[in-house]
Backbone as numpy.savetxt, mean C-alpha at the origin, in Angstrom:
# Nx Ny Nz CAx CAy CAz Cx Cy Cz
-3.76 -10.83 -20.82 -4.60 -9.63 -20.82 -3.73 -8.38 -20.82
-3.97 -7.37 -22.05 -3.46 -6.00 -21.88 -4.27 -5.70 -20.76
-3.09 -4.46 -19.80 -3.90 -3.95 -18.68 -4.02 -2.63 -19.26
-3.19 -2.04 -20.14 -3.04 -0.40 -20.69 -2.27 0.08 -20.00
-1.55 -0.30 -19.29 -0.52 0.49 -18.52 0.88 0.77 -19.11
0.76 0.45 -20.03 2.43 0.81 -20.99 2.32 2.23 -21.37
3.08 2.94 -20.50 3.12 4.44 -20.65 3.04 5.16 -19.53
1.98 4.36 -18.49 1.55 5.04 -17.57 2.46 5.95 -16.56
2.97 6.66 -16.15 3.28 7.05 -14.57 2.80 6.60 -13.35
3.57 6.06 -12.21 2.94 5.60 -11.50 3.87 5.79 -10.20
3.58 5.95 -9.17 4.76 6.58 -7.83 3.72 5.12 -6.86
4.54 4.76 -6.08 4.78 4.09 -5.04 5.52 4.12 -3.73
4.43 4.51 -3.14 5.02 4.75 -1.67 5.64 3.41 -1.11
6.60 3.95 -0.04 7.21 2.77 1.54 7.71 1.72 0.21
8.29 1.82 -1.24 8.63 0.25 -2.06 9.93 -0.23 -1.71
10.79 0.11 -0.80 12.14 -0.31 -0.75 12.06 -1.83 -0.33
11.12 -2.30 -0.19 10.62 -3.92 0.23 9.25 -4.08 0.74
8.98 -5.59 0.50 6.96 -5.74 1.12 6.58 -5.87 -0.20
5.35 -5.31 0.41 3.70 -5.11 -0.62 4.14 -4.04 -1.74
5.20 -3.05 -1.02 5.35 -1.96 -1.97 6.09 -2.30 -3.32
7.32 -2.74 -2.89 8.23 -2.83 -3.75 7.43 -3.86 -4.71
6.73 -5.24 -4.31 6.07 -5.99 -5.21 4.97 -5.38 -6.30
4.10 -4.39 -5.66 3.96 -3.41 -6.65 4.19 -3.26 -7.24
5.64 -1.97 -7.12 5.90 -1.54 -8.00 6.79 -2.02 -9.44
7.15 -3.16 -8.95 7.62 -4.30 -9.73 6.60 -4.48 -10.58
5.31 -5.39 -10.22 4.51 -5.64 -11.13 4.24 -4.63 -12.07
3.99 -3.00 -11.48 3.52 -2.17 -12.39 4.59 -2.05 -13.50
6.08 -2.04 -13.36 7.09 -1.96 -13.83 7.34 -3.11 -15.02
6.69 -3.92 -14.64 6.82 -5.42 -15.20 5.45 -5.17 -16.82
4.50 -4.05 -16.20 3.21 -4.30 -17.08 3.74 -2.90 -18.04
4.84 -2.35 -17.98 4.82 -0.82 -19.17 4.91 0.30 -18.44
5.04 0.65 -16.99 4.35 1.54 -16.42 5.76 2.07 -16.12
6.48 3.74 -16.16 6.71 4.09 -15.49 6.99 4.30 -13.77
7.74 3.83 -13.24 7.81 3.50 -11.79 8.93 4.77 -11.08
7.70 5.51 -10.26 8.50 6.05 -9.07 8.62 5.54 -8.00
9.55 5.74 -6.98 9.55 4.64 -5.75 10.05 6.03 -4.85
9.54 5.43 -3.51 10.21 6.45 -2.55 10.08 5.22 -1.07
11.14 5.95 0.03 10.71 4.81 1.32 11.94 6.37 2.17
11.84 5.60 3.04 12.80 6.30 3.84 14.36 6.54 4.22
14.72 5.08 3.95 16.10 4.70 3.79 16.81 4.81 2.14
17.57 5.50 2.18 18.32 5.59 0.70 19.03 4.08 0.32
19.83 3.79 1.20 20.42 2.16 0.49 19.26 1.38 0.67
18.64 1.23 1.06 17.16 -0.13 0.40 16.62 0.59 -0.29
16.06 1.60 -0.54 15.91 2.36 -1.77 16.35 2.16 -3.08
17.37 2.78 -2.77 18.56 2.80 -4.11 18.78 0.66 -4.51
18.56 -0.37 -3.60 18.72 -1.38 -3.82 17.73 -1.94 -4.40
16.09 -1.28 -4.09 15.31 -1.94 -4.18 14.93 -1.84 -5.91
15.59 -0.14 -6.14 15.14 -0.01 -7.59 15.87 -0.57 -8.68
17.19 -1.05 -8.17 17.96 -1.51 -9.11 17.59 -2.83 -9.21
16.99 -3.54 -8.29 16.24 -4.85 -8.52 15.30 -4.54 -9.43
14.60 -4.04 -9.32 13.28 -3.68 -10.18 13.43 -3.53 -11.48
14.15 -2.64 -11.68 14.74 -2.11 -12.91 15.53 -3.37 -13.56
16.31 -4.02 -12.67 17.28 -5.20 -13.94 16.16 -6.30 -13.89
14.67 -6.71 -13.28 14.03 -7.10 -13.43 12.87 -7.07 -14.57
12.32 -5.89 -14.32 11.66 -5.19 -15.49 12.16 -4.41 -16.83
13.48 -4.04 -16.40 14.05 -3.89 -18.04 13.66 -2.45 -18.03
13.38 -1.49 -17.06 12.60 -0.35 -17.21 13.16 0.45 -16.25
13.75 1.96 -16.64 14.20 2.59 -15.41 13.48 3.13 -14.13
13.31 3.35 -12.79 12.60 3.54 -11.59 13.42 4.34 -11.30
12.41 5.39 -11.46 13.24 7.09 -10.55 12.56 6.72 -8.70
13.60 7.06 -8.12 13.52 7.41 -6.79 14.22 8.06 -6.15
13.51 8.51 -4.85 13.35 9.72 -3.62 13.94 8.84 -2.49
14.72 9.04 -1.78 14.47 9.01 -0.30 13.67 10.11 0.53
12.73 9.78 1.35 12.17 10.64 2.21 11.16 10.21 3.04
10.21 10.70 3.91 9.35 10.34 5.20 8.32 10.88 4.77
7.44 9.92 4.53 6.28 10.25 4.06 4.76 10.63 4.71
5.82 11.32 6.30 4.82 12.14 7.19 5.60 13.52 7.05
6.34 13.89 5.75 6.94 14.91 6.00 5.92 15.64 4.51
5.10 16.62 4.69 4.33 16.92 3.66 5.15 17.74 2.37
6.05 18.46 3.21 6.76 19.65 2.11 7.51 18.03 1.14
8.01 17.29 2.39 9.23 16.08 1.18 8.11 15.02 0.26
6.96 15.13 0.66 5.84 14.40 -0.21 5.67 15.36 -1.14
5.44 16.54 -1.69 5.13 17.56 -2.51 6.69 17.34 -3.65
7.50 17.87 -2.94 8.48 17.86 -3.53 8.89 16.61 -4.83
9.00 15.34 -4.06 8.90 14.31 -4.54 7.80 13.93 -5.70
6.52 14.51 -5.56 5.86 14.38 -6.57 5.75 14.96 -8.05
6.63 16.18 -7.07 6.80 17.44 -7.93 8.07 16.83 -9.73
8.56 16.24 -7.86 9.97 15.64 -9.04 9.39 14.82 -10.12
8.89 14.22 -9.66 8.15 12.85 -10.68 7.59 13.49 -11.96
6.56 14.39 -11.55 5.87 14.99 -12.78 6.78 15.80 -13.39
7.89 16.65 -13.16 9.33 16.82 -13.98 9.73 16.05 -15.05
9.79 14.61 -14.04 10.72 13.50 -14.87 9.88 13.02 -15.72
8.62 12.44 -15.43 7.90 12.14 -16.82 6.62 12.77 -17.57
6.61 14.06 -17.31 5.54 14.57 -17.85 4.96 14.66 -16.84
4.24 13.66 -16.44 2.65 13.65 -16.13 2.71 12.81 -15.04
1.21 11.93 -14.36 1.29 11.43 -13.41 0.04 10.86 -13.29
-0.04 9.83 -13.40 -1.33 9.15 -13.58 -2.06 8.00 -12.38
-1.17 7.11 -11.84 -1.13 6.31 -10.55 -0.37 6.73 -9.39
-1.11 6.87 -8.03 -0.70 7.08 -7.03 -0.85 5.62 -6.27
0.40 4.96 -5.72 -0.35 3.81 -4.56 0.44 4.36 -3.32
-0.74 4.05 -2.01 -0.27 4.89 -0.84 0.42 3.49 -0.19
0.90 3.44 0.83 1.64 3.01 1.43 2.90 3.26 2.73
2.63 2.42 3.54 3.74 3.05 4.61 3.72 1.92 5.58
4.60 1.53 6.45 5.01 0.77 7.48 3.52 0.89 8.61
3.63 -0.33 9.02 2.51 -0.19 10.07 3.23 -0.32 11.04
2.17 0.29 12.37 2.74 0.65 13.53 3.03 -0.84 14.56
3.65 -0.28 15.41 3.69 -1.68 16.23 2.44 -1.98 17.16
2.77 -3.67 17.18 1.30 -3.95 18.08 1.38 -3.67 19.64
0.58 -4.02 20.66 0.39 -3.68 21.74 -1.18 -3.71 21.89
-1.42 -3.64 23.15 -2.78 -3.43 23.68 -3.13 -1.74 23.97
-4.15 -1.96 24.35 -5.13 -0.46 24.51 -4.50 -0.08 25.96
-4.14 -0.68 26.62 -3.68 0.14 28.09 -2.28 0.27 27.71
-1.08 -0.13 27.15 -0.13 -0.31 26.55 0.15 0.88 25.89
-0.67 1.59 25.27 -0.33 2.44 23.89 -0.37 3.90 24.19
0.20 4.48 24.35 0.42 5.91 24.72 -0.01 6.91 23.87
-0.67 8.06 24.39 -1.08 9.43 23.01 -0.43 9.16 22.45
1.23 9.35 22.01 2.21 9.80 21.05 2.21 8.46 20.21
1.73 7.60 20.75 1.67 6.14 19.75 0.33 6.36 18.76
-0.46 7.24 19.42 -1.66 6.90 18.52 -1.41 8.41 17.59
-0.89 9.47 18.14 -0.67 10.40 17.05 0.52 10.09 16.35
1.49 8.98 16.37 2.25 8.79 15.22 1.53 8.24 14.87
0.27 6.86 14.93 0.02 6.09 13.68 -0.50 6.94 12.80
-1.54 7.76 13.38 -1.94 8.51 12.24 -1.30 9.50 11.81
-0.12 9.75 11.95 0.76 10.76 10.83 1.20 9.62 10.19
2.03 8.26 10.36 2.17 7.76 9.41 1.56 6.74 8.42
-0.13 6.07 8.78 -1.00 5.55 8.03 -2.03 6.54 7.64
-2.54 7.54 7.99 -3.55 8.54 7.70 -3.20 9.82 6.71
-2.39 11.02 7.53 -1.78 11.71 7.04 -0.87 11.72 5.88
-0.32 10.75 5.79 1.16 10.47 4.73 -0.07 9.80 3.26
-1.25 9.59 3.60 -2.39 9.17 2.95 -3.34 10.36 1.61
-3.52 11.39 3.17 -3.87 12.94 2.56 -2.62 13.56 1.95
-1.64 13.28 2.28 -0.60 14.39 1.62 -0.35 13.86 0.21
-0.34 12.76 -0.07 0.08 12.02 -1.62 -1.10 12.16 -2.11
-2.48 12.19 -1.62 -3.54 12.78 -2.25 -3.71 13.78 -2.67
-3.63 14.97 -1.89 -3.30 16.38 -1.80 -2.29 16.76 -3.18
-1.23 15.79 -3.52 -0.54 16.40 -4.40 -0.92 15.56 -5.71
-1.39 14.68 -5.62 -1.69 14.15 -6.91 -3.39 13.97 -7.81
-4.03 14.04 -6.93 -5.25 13.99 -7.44 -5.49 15.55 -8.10
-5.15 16.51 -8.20 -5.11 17.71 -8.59 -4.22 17.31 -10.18
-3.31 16.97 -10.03 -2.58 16.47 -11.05 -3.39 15.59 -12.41
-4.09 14.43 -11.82 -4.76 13.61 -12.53 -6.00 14.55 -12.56
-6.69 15.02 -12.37 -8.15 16.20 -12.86 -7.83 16.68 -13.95
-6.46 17.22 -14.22 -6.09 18.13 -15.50 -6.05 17.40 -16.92
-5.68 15.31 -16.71 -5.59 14.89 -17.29 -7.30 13.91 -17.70
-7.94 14.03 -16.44 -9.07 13.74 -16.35 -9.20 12.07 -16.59
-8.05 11.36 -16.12 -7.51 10.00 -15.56 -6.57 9.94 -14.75
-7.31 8.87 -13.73 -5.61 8.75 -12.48 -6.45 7.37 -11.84
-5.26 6.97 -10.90 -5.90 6.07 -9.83 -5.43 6.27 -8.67
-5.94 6.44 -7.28 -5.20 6.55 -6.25 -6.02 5.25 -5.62
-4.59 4.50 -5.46 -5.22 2.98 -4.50 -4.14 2.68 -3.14
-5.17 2.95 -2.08 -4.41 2.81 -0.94 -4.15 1.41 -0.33
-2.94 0.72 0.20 -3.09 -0.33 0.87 -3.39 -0.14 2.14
-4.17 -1.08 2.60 -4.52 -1.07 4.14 -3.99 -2.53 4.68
-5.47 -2.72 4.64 -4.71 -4.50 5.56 -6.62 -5.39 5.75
-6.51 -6.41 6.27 -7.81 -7.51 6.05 -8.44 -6.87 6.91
-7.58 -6.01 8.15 -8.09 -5.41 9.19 -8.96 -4.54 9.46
-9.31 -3.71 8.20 -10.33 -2.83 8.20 -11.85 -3.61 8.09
-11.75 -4.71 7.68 -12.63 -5.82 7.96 -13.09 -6.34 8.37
-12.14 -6.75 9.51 -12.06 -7.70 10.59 -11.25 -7.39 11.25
-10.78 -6.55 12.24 -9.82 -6.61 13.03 -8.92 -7.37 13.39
-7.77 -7.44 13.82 -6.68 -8.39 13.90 -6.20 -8.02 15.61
-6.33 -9.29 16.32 -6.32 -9.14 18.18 -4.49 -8.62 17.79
-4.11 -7.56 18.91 -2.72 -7.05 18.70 -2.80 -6.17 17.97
-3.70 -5.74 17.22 -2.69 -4.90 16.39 -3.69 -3.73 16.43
-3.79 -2.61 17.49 -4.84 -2.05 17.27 -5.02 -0.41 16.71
-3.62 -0.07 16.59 -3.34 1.12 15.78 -3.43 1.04 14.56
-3.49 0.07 14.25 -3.38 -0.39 12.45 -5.04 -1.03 12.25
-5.52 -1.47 12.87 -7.44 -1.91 13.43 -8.08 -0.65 13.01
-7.40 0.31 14.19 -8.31 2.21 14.02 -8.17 2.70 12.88
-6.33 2.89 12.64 -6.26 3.96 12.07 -6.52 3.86 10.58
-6.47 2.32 10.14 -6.28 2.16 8.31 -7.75 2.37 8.39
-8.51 2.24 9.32 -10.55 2.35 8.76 -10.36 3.97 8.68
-9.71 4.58 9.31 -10.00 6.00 9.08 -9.69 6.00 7.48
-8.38 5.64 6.69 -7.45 5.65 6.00 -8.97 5.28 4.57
-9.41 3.80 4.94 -10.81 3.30 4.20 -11.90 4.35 3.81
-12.35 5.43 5.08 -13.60 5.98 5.38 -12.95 7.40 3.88
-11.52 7.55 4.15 -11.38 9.08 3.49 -10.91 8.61 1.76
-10.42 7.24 1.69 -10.84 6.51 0.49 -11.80 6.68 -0.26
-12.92 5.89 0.74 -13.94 5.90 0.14 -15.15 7.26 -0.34
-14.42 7.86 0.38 -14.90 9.91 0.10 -14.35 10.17 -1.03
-13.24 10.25 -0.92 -12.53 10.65 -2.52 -12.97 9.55 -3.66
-13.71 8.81 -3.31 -13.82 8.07 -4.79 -15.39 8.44 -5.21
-15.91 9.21 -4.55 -17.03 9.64 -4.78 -16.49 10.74 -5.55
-15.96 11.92 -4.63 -15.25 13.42 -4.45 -14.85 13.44 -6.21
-13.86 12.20 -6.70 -13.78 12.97 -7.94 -13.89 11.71 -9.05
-14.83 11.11 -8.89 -15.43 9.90 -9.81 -15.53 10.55 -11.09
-16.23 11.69 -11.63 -16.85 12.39 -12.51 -15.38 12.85 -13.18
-14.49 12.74 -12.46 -13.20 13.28 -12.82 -12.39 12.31 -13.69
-12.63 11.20 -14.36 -12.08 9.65 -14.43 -11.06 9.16 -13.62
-11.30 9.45 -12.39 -10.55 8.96 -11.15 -11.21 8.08 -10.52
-10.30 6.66 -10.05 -10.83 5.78 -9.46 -10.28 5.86 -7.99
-10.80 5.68 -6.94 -10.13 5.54 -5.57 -10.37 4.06 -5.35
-9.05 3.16 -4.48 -9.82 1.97 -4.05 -8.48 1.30 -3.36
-9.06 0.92 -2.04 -8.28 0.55 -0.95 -8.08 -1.22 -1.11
-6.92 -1.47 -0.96 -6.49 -3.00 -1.48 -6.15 -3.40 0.04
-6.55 -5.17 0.42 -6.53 -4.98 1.98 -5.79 -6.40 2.34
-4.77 -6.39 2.13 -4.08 -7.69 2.39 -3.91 -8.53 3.40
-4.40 -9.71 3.16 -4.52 -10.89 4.60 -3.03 -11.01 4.84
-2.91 -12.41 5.69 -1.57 -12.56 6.11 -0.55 -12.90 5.03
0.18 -12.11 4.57 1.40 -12.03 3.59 2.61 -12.22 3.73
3.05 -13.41 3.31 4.73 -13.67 3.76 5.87 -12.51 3.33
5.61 -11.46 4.58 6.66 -10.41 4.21 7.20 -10.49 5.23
8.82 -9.36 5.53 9.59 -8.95 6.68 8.64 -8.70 7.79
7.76 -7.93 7.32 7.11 -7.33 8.67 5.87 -8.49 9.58
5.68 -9.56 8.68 4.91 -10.34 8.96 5.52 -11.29 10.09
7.33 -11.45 9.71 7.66 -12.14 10.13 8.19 -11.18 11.67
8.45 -10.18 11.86 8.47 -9.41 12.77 7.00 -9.71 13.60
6.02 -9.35 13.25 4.75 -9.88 13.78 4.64 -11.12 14.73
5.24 -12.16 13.82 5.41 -13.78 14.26 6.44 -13.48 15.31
7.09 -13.11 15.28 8.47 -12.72 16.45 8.25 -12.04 17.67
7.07 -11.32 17.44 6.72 -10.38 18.63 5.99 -10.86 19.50
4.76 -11.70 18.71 3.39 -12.83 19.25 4.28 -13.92 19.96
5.60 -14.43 19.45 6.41 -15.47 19.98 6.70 -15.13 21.30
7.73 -13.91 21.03 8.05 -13.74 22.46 7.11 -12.95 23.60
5.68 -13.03 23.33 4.99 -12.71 24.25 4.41 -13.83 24.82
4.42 -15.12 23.62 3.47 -16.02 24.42 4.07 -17.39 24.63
5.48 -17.14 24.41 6.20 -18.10 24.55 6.15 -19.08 23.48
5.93 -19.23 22.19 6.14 -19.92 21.09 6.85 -19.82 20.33
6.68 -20.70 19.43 8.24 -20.32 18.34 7.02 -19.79 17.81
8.11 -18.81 16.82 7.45 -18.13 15.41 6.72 -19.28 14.34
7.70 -20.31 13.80 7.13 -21.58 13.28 5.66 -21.42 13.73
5.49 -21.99 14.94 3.74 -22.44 15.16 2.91 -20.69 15.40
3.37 -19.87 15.44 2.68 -18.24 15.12 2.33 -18.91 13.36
2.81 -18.83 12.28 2.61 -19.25 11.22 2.02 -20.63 11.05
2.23 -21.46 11.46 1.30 -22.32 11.72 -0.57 -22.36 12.56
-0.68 -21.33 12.94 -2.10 -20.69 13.86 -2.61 -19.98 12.91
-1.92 -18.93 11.81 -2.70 -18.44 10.89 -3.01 -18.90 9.69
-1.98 -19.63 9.19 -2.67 -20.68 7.92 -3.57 -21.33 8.29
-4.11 -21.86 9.40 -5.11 -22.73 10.50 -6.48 -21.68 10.17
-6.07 -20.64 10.13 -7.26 -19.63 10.16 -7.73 -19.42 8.52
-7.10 -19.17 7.73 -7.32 -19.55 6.55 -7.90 -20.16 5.69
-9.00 -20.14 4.82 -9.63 -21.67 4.23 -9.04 -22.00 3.27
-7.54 -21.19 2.25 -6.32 -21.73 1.17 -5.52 -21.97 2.25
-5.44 -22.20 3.42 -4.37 -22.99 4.56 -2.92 -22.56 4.20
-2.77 -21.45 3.88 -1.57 -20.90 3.46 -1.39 -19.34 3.13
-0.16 -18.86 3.79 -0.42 -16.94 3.26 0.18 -16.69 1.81
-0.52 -15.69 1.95 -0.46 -15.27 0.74 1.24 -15.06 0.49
1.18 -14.14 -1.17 2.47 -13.71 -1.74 2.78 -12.31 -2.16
3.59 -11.32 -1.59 3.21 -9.95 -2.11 3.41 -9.82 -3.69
3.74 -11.09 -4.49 2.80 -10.94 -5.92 2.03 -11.58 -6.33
0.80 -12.17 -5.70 -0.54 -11.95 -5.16 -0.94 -10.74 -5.72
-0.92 -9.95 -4.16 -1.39 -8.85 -4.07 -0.82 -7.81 -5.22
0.19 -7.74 -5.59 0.51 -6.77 -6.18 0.18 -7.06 -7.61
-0.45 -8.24 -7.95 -1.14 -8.72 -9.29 -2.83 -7.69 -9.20
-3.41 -7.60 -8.03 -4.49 -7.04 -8.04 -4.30 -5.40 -8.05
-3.13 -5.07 -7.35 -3.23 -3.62 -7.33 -2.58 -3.27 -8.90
-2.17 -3.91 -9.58 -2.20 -3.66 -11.19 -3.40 -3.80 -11.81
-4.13 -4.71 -11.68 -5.80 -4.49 -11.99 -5.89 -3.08 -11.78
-6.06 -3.02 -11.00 -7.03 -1.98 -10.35 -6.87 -0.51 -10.79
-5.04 -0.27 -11.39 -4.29 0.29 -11.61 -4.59 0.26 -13.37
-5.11 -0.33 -13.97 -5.04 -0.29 -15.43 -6.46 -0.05 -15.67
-6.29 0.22 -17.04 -7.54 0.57 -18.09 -8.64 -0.17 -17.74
-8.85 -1.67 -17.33 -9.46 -2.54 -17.39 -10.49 -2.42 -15.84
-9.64 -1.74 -15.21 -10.61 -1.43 -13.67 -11.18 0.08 -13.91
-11.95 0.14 -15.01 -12.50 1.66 -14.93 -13.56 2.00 -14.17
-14.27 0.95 -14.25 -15.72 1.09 -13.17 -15.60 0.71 -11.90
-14.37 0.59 -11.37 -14.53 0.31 -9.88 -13.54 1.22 -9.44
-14.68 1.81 -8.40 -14.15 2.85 -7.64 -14.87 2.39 -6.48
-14.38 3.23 -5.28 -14.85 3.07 -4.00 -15.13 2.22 -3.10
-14.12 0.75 -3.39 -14.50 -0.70 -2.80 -12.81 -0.81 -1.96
-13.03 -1.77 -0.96 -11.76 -2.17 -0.42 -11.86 -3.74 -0.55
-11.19 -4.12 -1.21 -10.97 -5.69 -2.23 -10.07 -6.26 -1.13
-10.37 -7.66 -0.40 -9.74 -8.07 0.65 -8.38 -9.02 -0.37
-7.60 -8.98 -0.43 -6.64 -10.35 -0.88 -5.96 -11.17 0.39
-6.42 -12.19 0.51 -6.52 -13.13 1.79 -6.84 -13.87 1.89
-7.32 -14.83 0.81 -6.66 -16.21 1.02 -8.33 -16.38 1.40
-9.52 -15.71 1.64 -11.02 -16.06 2.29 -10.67 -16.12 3.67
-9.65 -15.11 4.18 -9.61 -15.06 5.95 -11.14 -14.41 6.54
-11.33 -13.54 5.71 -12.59 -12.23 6.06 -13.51 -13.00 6.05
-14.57 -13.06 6.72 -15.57 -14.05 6.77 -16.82 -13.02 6.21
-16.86 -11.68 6.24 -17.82 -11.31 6.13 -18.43 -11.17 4.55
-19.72 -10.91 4.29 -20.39 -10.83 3.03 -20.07 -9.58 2.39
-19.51 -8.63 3.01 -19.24 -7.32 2.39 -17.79 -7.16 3.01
C-alpha cells in the first residue's frame, strides 16, 4: 500500500530511542522527510545516523527539552527552513516515574505536566498554524493504553496523558475544516528501554525478578506477548499518510487487546 508520504515533512519528538525513534524510522522508511529532536545530543546524533543508513534518507536534528517553548519554536522554525514546509507533527516525550498518590510531591505533578502536557501545546502552538497555510497536516500524539485503562503505579502518566487525550481531541475538532487530522496513538506494553526500567522498578519493590514482571503482563494480554515499537510505529504511519484522511479525533489503542473496553 502507497501511504503518500514520499515528500512529506515530518518532525518527531523524544526519537533518540523507543516509540519515537521507531517512528520516525518507519516514516523515513515510507518517503517522508524526518526531523528528530530528544534531549541528549550523542543519542541523538546516533539515533539519526541509524535511521538515515537505514532508510537511505537524510534526518535533520535538534538537541533540546521539549518543556523549553522558545527551543520548541526554534526547532520548528529550523525544520520549516530546511525543507520548505511542514506537514506531520508526532508529539512525544519520556514518561514520568511511577509511585503512588501519597508518594508524589507538587513538583512531581507540575513536572509531568510540563513534560507530557505542555511540551504537547508548544509543538502544537508552532505547527498547526504552519499546516492551515498549507491546508494539510497531521498532529498525532503518543500517549499510552493508560488513558483507557489506567495502569496500577503509574499515576502521573494515568492523569496527565488523559489531559494530553481531552486537548487532542479539541484540536481535532478546532481545525478539522482545515485538512488537519488530530489523533492520539496509545501503546500497550511495548518491549522498550523504558519498559524494561518499569520491570526493574515493580522488581525491586516487590521483590521479583524482572523476568516474571514480564511474565505477569503477557498473562494479561489475550496475543500473550508485548508488543514491538514497529508495531506501533506501523500505525502512526497510517495515520500519518494520505490514506487516514477521515480519521480524526480517536485514540487507537495498539496493545495486543489489553484494553478491555468497547470504546
Amino acid at each position: 500500500m502507497d501511504l503518500g508520504l514520499s515528500g512529506r515533512v515530518a518532525i518527531v519528538a523524544a526519537a533518540s530511542k523507543g516509540l519515537g525513534k521507531a517512528v520516525a524510522e518507519e516514516l523515513a522508511r515510507e518517503g517522508a522527510h524526518v526531523a528528530i529532536c530528544a534531549r541528549t545530543p550523542s543519542s541523538l546524533a546516533e539515533a539519526a545516523a541509524q535511521i538515515q543508513k537505514s532508510a537511505g534518507r537524510e534526518v535533520f536534528h535538534q538537541a533540546l527539552d521539549v518543556t523549553d517553548s522558545a527551543a520548541v519554536a526554534s526547532f520548528v522554525a529550523a525544520v520549516e527552513a530546511r525543507f520548505g514546509r511542514l506537514d506531520i507533527c508526532v508529539t512525544n516525550s519520556g514518561g514520568p516515574p511511577s509511585n503512588s498518590f501519597k508518594n508524589t510531591k507538587p513538583e512531581d505533578w507540575r513536572s509531568a505536566v510540563e513534560q507530557l502536557l505542555m511540551s504537547t501545546v508548544f509543538f502544537a502552538r508552532e505547527t498547526l498554524p504552519r499546516m492551515q497555510k498549507t491546508k494539510w497536516g497531521r498532529l498525532i500524539t503518543i500517549t499510552s493504553s493508560a488513558v483507557k485503562q489506567p495502569v496500577d503505579g503509574l499515576l502521573l502518566s494515568n492523569s496527565v496523558r488523559a489531559a494530553v487525550t481531552g486537548l487532542a481531541r479539541t484540536l481535532a475538532n478546532e481545525y478539522a475544516a482545515d485538512g488537519i487530522t488530530v489523533n492520539n496513538v496509545c501503546p500497550g506494553y511495548t518491549r522498550t528501554a523504558r519498559l524494561d526500567g518499569l520491570a526493574s522498578t515493580i522488581s525491586a519493590r516487590t521483590g521479583s525478578k524482572p523476568e516474571e514482571v514480564f511474565v505477569s503482563w503477557e498473562s494479561e494480554i489475550p496475543m500473550k506477548r508485548l508488543g514491538t515499537p514497529q508495531e506501533f510505529a506501523a500505525v502512526v504511519a497510517f495515520l500519518a499518510s494520505e490514506r487516514a484522511s477521515y480519521v480524526t479525533g480517536t485514540s487507537i489503542a495498539v496493545d495486543g487487546g489489553l484494553v478491555r473496553s468497547l470504546l
